[in-house]
C-alpha positions in Angstrom: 96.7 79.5 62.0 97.6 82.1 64.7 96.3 81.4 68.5 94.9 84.4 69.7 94.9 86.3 73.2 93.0 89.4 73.5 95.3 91.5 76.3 93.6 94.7 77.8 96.0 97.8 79.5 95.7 99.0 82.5 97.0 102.9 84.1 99.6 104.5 82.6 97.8 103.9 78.8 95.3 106.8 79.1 96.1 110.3 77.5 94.1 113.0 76.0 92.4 112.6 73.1 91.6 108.9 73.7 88.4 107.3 72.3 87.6 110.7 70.0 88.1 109.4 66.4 86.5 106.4 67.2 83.6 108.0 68.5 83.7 110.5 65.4 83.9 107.2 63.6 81.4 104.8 64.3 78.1 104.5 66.1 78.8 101.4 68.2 81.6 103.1 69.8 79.4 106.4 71.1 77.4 103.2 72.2 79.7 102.6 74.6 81.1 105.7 76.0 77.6 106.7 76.6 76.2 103.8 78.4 79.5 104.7 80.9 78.1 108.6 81.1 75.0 107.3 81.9 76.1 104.8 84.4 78.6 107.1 86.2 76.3 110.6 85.4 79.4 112.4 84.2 80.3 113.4 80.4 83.6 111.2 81.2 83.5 110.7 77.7 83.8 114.4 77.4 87.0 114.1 79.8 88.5 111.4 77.5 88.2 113.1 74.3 89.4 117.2 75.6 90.8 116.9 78.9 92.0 118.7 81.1 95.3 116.2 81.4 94.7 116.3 85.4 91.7 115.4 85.4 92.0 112.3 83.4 94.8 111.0 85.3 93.1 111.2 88.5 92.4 107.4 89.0 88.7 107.5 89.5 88.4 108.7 86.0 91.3 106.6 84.1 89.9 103.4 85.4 86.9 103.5 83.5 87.7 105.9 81.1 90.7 102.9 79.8 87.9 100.1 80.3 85.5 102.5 78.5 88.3 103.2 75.6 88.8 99.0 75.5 84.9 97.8 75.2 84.7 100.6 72.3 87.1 99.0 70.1 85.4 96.0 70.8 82.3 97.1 70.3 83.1 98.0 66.6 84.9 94.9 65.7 81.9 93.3 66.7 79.4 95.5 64.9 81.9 96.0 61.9 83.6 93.0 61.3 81.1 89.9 62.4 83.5 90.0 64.9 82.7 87.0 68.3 85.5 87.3 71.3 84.6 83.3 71.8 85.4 82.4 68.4 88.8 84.7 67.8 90.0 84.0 71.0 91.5 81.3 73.5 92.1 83.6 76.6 92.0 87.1 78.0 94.0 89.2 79.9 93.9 92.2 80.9 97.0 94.4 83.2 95.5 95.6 87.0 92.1 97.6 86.2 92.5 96.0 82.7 91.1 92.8 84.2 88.0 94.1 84.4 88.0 95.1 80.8 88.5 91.7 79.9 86.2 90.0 82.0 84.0 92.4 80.4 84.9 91.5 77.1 84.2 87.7 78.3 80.7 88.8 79.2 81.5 88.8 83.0 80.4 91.9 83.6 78.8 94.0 81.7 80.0 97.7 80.7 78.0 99.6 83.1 79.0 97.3 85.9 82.4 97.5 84.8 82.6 101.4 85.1 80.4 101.2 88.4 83.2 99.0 89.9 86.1 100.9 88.3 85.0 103.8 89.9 84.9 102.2 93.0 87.8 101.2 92.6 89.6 103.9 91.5 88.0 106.0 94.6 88.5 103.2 97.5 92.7 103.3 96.4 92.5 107.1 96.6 91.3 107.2 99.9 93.3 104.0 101.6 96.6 106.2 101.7 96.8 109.7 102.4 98.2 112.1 99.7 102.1 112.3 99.9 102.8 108.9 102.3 102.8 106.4 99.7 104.8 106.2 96.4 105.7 104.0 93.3 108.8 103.6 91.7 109.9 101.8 88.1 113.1 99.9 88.5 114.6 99.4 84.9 117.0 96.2 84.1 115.8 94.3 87.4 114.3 91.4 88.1 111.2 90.4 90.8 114.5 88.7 92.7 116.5 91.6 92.3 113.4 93.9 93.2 112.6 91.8 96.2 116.3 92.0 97.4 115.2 95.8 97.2 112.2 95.7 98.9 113.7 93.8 101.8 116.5 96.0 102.4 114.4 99.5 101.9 111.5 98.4 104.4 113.6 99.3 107.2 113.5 102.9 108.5 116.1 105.1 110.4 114.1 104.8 113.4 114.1 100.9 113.1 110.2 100.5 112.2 109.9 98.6 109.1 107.9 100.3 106.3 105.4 98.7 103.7 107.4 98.2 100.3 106.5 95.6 97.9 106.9 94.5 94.0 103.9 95.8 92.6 104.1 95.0 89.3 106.4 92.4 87.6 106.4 93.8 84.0 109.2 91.6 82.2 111.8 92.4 80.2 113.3 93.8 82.8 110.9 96.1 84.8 109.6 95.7 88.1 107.5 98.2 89.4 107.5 98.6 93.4 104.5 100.4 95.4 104.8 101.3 99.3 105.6 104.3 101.5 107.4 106.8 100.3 110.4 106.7 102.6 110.9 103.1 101.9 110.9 103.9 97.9 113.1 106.9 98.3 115.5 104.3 99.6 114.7 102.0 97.4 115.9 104.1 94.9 119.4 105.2 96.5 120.0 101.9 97.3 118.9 100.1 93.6 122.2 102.2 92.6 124.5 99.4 94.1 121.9 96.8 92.9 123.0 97.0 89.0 119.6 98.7 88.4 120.0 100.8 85.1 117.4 103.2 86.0 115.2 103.6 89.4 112.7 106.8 89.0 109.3 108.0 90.7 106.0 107.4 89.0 103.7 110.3 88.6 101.2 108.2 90.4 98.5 109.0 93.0 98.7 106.2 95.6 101.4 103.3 96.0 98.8 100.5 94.0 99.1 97.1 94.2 101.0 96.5 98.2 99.4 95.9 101.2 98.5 99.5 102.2 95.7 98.8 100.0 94.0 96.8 102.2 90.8 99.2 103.1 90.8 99.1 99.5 90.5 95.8 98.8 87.3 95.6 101.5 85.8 98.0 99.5 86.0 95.7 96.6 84.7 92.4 98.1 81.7 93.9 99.5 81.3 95.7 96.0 81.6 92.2 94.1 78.9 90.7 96.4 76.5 93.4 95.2 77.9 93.0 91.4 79.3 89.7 91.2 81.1 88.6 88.0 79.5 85.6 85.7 81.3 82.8 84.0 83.6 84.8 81.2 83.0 82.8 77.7 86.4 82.8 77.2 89.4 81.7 80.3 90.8 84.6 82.0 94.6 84.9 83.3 94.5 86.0 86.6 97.0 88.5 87.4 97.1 87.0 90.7 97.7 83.6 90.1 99.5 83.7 86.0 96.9 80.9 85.7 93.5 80.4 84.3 90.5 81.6 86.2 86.7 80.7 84.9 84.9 80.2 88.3 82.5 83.2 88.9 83.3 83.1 92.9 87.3 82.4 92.5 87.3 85.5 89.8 86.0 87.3 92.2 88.3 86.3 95.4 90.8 87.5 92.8 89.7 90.6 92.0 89.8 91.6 95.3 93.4 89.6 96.4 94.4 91.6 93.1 93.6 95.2 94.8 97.1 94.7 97.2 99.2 91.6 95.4 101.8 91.7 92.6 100.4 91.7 89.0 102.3 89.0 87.9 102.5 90.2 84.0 105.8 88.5 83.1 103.9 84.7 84.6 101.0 85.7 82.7 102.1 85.9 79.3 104.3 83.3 79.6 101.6 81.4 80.9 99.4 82.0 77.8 102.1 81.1 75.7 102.9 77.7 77.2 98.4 77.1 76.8 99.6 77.4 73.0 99.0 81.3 72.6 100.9 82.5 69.4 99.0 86.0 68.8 98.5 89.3 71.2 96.1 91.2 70.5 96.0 94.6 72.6 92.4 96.5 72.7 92.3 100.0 73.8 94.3 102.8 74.7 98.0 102.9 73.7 100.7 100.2 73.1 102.1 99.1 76.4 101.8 95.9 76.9 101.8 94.8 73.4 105.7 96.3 73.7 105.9 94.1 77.1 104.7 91.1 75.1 107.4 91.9 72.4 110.4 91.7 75.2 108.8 89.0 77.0 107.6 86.8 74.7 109.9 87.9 71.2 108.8 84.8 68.9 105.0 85.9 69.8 102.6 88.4 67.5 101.4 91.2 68.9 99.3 94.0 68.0 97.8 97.2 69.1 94.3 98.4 68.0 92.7 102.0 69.7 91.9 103.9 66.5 89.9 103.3 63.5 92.8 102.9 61.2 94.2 100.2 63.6 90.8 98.1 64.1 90.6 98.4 59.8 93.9 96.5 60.0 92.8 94.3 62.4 89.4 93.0 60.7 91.6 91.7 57.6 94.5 90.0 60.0 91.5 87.7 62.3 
């Protein structure tokens, strides 16, 4: 019998259009997106299902509007299939923001304090960098050594001050993403050229995620999981801080806010799961990302996607 993980995506996933046949579909799905309209008192759902494009990519919005998208599809393989999280699977994990989808899947949190704290979240990384100083770049056929080499050699400016730029995101197969200020990545990127990158490009991000510049961030986040803190999940989390397991309600949340400016070590983690006997991936929400990333990282592995009703139908007769 397969082992299952149940893997939950984070930015990058989210696109017009997301959540609408499932809310056309089935009841426990409206469930959902409207406990998050409530909760945040704005037709998000709305957003999700019509647009406008810039408006759902503005981070405050795709945070919960992915975690939103996530706990539906949960929502009706519970309802619909008899479906328990505690009896399919051994672990969760979810990629940056997706964390808190998982831990709400685990019963950590529940929806509306997921969305309350995504949209903290999303806001507090807005506002720790002003628009235009920080950047993120995707560095395609590198490693986290290679990207660190990178990083190292792109900090320093003409002037001879040193500039934050760090691995942000250590994607496997080959992709490292790094987050810091924008000189630094503009030279990261000129200088990746003599590092056997295959491709270094720009992402159409808001802030540089996932580095130290984050730090007022990250305050915003501790003081926001004293006031919400997380519970025991029912089923272990992989930390993308750590690759490792996390259960302890005050280490998850010392994580959660470590996460806000460290690497999300993707690549450890599903490695990690695999090596805890994990055989199965199963990806809830919007779009295919890191079930693809499980595929390159982890080849001998399942792994599935499930967002629309067609794909939770298949789903129910594979668990």
């Amino acid at each position: 019998m397969p082992v299952h993980a149940f893997i939950f995506p984070g930015q990058g996933s989210q696109a017009v259009g997301m959540g609408r046949d499932l809310a056309a579909a089935f009841a426990a799905a409206r469930e959902v997106f409207e406990e998050v309209d409530e909760i945040l008192k704005q037709k998000l759902s709305k957003l999700m299902f019509e647009g406008p494009a810039e408006d759902l990519t503005l981070t405050e919005n795709t945070q919960p509007a992915l975690m939103a998208h996530s706990l539906a599809v949960l929502r009706v393989l519970e309802r619909e299939g008899g479906f328990a999280l505690a009896d399919k699977a051994v672990l969760v994990a979810g990629h940056s923001l997706g964390e808190y989808s998982a831990l709400a899947a685990a019963g950590s949190f529940t929806v509306p304090a997921a969305a309350r704290l995504l949209r903290l979240r999303g806001q507090a990384m807005q506002r720790a960098v002003p628009a235009g100083q920080g950047a993120m770049a995707a560095l395609l056929g590198a490693e986290r050594a290679v990207a660190e080499e990178i990083c190292k050699a792109a900090a320093e400016a003409p002037d001879g001050k040193r500039e934050t730029i760090e691995p942000a995101n250590d994607n496997g197969g080959g992709q490292v993403v790094i987050s810091g200020a924008r000189g630094a990545i503009e030279r990261a990127i000129e200088i990746s050229r003599t590092r056997g990158v295959k491709r270094a490009m720009l992402l159409p991000v808001s802030a540089p995620f996932h580095c130290a510049l984050m730090a007022s961030a990250a305050d915003a986040m501790a003081e926001a999981l004293e006031q919400t803190p997380p519970r025991a999940p029912i089923v272990p989390l992989i930390a993308n801080v750590t690759a490792a397991k996390a259960t302890d309600p005050a280490e998850i949340a010392r994580l959660l806010v470590q996460q806000v400016t460290a690497t999300v070590r993707w690549r450890e983690s599903v490695q990690t799961m695999i090596g805890l006997g994990v055989s199965s991936f199963v990806e809830l929400g919007a779009g295919k990302v890191l079930s693809g990333l499980v595929r390159r990282i982890a080849p001998d592995a399942a792994a599935v996607s499930a967002g629309s009703p067609a794909e939770i139908e298949t789903l129910l007769k594979t668990l």
